[in-house]
N, CA, C and O atoms as a MOPAC input file, in Angstrom:
PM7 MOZYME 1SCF
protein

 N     -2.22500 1     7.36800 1    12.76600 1
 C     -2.37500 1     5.92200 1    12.75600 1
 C     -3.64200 1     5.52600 1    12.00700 1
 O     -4.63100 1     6.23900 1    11.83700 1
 N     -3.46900 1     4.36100 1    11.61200 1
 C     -4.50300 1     3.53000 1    10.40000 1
 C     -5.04300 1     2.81700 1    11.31600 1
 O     -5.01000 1     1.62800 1    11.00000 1
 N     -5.55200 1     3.01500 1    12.36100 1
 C     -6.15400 1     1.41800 1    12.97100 1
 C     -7.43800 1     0.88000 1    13.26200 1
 O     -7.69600 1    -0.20900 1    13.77600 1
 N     -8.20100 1     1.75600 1    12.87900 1
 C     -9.91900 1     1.21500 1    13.01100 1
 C    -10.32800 1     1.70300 1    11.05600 1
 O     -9.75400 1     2.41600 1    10.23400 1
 N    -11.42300 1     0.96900 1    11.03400 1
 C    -12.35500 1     1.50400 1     9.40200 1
 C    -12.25200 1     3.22200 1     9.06100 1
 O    -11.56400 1     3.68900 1     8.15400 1
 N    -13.03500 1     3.96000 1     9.93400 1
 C    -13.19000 1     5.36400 1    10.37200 1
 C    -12.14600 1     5.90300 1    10.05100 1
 O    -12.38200 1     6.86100 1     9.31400 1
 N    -10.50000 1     5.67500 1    10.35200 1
 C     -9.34100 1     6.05300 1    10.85500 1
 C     -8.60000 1     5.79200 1     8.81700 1
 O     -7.81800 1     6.52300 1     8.20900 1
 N     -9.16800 1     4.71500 1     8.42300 1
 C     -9.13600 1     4.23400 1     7.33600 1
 C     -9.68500 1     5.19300 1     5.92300 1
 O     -9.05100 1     5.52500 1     4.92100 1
 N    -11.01700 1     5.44800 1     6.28700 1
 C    -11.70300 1     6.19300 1     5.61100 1
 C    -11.39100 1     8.06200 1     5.69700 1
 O    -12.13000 1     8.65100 1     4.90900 1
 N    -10.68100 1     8.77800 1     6.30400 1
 C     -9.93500 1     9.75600 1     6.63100 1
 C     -9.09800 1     9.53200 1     5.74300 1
 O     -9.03000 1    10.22000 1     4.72400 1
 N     -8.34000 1     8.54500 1     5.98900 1
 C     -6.69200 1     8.62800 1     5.11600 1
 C     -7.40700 1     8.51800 1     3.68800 1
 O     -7.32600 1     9.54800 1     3.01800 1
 N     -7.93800 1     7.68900 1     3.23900 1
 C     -7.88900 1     7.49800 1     1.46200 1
 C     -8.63900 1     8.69600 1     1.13900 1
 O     -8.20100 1     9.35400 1     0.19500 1
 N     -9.81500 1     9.16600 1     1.80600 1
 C    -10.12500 1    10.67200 1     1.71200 1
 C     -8.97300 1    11.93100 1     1.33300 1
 O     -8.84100 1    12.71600 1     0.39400 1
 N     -8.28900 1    11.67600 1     2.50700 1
 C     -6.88300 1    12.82700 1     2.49400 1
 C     -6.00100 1    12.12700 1     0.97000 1
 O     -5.73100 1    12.92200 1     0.07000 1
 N     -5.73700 1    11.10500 1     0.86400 1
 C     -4.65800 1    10.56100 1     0.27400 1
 C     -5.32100 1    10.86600 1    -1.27400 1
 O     -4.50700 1    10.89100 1    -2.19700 1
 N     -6.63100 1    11.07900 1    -1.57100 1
 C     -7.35400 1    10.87600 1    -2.85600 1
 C     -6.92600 1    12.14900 1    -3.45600 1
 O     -6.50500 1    12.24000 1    -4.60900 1
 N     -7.10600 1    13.58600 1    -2.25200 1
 C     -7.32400 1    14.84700 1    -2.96100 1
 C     -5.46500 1    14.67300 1    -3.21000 1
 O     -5.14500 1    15.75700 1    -3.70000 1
 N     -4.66700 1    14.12700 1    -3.12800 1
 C     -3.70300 1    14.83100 1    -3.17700 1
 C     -3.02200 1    13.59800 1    -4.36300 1
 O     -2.33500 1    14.09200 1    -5.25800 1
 N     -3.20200 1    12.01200 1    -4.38100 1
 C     -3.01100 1    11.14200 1    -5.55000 1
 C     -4.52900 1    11.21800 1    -6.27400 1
 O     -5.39500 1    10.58800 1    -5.66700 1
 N     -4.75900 1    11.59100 1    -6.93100 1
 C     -6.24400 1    11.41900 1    -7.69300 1
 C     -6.15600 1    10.29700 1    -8.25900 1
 O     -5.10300 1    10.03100 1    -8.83800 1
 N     -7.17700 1     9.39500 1    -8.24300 1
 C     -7.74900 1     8.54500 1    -8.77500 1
 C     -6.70100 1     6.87700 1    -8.94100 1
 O     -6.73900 1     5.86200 1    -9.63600 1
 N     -5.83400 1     7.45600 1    -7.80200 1
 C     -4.52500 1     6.08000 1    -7.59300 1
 C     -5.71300 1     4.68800 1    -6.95200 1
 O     -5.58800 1     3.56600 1    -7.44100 1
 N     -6.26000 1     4.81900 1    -6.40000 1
 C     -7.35100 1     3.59600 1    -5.79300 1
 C     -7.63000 1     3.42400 1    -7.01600 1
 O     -7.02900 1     2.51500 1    -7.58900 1
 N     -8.38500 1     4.04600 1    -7.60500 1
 C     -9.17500 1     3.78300 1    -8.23300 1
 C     -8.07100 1     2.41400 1   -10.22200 1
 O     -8.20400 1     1.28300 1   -10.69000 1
 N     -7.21700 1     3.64600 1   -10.51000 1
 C     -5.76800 1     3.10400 1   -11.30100 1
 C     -5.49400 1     1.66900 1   -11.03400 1
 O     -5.58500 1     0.75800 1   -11.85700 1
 N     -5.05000 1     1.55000 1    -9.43800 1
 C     -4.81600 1     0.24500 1    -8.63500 1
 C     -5.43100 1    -0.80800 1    -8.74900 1
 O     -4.97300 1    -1.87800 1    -9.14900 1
 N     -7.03600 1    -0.46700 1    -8.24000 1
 C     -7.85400 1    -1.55900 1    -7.92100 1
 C     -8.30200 1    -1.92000 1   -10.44400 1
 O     -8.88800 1    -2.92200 1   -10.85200 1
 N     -7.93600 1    -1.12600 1   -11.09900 1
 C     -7.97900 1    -1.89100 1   -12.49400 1
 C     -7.18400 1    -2.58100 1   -12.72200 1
 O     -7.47400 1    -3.72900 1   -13.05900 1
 N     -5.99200 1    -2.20900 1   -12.64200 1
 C     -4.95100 1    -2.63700 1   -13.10100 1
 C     -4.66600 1    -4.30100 1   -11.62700 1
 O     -4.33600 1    -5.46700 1   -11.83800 1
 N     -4.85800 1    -3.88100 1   -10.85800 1
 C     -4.56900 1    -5.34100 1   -10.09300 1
 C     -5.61200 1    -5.58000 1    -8.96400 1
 O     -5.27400 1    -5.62700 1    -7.78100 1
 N     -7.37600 1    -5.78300 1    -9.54500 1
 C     -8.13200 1    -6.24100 1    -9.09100 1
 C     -8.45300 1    -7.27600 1    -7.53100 1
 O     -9.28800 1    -7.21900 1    -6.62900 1
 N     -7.27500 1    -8.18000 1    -7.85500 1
 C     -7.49900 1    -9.38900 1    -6.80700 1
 C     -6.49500 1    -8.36700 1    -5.41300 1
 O     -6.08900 1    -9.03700 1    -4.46300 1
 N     -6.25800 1    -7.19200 1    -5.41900 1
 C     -5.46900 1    -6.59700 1    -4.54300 1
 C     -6.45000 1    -6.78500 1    -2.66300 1
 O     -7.53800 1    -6.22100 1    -2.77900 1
 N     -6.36600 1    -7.07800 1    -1.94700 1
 C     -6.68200 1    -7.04400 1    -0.59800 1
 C     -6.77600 1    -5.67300 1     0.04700 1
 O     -5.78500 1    -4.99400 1    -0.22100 1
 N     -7.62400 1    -5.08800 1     0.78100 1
 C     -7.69100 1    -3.91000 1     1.29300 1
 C     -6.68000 1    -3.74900 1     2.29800 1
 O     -6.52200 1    -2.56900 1     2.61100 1
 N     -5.95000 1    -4.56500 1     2.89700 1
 C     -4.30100 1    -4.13000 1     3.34600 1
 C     -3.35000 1    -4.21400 1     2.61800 1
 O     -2.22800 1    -3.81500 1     2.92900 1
 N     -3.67300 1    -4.79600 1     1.43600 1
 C     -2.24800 1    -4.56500 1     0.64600 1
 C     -2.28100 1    -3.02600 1    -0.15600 1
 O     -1.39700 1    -2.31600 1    -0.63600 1
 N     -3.73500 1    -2.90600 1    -0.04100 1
 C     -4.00200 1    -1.30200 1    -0.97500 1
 C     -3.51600 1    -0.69900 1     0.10200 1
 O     -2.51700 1    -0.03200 1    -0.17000 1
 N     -3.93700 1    -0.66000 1     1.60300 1
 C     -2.92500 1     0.24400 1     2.43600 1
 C     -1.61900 1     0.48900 1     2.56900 1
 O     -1.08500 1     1.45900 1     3.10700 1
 N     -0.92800 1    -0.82700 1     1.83700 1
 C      0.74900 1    -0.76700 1     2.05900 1
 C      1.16600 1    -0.17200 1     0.81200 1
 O      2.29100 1     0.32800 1     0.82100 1
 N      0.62200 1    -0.12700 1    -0.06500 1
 C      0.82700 1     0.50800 1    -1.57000 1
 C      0.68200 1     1.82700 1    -1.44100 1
 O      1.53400 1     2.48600 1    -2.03700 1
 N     -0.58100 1     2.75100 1    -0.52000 1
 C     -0.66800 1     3.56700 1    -0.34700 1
 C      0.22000 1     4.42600 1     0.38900 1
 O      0.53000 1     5.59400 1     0.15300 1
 N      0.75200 1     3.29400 1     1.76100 1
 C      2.35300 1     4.32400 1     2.38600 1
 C      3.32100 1     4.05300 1     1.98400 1
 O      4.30100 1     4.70200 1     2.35300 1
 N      3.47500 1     2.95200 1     1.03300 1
 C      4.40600 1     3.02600 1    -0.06000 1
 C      4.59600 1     4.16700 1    -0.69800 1
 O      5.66100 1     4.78300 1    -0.67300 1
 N      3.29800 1     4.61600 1    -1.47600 1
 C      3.76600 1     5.77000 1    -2.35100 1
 C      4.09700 1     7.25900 1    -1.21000 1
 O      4.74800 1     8.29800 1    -1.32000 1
 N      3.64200 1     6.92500 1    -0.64300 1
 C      4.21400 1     8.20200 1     0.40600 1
 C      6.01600 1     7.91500 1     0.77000 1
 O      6.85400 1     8.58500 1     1.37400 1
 N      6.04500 1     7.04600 1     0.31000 1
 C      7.86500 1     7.11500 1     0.69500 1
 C      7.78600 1     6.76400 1     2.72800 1
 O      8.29900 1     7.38200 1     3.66000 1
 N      7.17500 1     5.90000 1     2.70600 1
 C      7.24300 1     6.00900 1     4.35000 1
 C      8.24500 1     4.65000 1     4.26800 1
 O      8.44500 1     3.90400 1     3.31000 1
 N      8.90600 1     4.60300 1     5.90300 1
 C      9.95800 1     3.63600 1     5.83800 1
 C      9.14200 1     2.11600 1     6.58300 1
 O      7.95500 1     2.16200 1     6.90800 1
 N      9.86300 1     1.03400 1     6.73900 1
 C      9.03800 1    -0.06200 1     6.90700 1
 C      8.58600 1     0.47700 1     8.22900 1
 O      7.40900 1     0.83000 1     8.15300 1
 N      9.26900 1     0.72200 1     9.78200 1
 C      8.78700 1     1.31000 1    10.49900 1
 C      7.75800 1     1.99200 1    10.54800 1
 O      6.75200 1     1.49900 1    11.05900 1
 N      7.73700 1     3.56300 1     9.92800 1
 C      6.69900 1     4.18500 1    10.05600 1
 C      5.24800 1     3.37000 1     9.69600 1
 O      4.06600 1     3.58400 1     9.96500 1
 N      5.83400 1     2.52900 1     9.09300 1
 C      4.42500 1     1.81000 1     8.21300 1
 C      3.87100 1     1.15100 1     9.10500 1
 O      2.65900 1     1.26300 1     9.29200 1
 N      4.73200 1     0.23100 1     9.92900 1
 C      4.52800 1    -0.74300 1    10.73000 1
 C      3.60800 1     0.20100 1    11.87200 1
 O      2.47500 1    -0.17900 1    12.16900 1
 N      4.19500 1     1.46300 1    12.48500 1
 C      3.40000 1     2.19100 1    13.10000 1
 C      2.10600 1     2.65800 1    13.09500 1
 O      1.33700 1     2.55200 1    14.05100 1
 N      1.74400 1     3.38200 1    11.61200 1
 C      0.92500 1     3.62500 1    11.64100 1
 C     -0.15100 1     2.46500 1    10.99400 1
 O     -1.04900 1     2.75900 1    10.20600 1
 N      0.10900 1     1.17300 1    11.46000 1
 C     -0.83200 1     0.43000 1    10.94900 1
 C     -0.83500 1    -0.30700 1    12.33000 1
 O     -1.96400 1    -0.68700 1    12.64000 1
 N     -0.12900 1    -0.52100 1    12.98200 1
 C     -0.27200 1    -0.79400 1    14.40100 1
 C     -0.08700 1    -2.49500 1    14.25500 1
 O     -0.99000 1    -3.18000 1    14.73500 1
 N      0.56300 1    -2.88100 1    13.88600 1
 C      1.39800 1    -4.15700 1    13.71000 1
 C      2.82100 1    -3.95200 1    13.36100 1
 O      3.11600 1    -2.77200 1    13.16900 1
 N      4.02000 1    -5.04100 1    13.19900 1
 C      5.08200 1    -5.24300 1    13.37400 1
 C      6.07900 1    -4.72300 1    12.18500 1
 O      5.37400 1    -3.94200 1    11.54600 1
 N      7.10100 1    -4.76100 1    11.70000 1
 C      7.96800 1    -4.23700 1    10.52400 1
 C      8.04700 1    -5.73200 1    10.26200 1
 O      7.69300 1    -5.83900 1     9.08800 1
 N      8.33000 1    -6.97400 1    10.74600 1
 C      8.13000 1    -7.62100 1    10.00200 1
 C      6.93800 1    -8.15900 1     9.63000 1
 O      7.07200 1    -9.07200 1     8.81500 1
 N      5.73000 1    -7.89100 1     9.96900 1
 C      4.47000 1    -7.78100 1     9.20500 1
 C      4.72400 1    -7.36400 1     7.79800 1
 O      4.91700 1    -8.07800 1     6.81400 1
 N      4.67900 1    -5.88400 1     7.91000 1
 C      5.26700 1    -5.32300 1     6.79600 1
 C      6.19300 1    -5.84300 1     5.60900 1
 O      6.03300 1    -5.74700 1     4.39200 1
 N      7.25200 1    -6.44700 1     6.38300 1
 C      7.92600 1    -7.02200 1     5.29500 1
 C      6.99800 1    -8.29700 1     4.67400 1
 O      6.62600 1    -8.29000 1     3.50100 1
 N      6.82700 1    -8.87700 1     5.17400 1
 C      6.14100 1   -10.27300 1     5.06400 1
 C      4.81700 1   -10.17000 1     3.73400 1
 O      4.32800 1   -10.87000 1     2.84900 1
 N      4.71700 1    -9.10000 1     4.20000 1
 C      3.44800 1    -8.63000 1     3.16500 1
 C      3.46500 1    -7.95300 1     1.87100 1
 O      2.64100 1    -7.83400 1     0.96400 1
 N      5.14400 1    -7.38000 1     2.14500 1
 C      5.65000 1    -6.97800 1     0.73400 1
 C      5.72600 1    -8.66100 1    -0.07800 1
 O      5.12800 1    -9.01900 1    -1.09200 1
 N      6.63400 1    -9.41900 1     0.75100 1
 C      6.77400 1   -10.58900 1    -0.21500 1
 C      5.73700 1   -11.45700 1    -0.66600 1
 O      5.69600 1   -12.19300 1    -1.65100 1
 N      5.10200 1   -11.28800 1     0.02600 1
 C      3.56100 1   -11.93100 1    -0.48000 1
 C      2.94200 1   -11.13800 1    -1.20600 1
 O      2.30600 1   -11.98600 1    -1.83100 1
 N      2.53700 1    -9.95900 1    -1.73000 1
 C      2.49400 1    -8.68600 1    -2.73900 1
 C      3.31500 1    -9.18700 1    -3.79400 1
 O      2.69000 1    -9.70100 1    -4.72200 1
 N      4.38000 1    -9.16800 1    -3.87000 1
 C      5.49800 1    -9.66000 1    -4.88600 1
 C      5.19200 1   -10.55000 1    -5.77800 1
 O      5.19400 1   -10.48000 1    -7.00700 1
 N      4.80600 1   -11.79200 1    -4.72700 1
 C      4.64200 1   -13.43900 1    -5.33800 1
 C      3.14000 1   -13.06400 1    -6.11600 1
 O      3.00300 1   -13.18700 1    -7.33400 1
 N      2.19200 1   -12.65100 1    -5.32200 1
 C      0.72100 1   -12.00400 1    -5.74400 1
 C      1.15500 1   -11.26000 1    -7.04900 1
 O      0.62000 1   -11.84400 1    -7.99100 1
 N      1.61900 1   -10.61300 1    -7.31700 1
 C      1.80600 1    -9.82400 1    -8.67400 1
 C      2.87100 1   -10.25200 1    -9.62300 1
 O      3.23600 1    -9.60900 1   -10.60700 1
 N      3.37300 1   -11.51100 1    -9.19100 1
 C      3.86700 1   -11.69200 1   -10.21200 1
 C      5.68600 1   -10.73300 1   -10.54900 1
 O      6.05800 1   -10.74800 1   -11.72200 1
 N      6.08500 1   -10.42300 1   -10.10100 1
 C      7.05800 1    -9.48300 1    -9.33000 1
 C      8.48300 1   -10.02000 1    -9.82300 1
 O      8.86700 1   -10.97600 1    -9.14900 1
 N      9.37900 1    -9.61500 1   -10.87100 1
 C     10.30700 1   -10.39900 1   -11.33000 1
 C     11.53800 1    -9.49400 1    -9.91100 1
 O     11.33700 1    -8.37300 1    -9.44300 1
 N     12.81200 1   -10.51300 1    -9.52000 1
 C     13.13600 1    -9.82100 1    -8.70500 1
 C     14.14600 1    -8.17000 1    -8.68500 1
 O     14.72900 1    -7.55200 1    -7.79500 1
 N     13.92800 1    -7.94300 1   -10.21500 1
 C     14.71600 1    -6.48300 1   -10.04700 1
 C     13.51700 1    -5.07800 1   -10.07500 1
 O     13.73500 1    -3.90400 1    -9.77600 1
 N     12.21400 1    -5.73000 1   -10.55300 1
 C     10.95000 1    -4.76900 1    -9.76100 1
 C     10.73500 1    -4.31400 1    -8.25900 1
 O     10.90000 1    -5.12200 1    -7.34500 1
 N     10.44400 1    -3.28700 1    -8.07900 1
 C     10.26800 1    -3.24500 1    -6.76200 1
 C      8.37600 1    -2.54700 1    -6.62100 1
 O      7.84500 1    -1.81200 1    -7.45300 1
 N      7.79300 1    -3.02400 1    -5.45900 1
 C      6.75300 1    -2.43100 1    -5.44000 1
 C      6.77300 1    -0.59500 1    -5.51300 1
 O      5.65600 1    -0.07700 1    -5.49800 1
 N      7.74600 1     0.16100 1    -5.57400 1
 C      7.86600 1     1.38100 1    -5.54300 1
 C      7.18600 1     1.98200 1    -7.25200 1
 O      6.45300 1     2.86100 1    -7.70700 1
 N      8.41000 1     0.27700 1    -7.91900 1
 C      8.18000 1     0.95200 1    -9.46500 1
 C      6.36600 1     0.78100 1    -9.74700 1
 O      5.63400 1     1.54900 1   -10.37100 1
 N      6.09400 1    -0.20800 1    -9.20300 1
 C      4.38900 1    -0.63900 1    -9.65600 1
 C      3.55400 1     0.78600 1    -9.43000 1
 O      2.79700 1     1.31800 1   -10.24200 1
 N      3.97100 1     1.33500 1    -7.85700 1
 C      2.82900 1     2.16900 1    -7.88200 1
 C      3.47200 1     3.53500 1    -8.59200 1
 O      2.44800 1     4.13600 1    -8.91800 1
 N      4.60600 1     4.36500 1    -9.01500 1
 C      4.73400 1     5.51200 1    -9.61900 1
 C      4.47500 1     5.42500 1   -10.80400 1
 O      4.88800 1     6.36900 1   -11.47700 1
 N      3.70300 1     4.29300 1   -11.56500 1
 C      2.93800 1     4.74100 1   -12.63600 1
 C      1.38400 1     4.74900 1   -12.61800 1
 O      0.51300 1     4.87300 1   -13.47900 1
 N      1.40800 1     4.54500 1   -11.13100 1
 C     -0.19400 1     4.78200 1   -11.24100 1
 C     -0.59600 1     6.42300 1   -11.30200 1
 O     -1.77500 1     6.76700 1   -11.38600 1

């Protein structure tokens, strides 16, 4: 679970050695990004399902969803993109 700073700072640690330099890709390419939307991008690219996400962030699946569509509108998001395609070219 993602649910305190500490708990936060573990994962992008773990998540760095194994995506190199995806934070870093992310935060150029789409600057105005929010530090929970970089978390949902991040179990995005892990292939996690809205559930698991919702779990390990310790809020709802429709949180989750809610935040994809607001991500979407935020980036500009035509509707046959999906946030999956944004992050496998990072």
């Amino acid at each position: 679970t993602i649910l305190t700073e500490d708990d936060w700072d573990e994962f992008s640690n773990l998540f760095d050695k194994v995506h190199k330099g995806f934070f870093i890709k992310l935060r150029q390419k789409h600057p105005n990004i929010t530090p929970a939307e970089t978390r949902l991008l991040s179990l995005t690219k892990l292939k996690l399902s809205t559930k698991e996400m919702a779990g390990m962030l310790g809020v709802s699946a429709d949180t989750i969803k809610k935040t994809r569509q607001r991500l979407r509108r935020k980036l500009d998001m035509s509707e046959e993109k999906s946030l999956e395609d944004i992050i496998e070219v990072l």
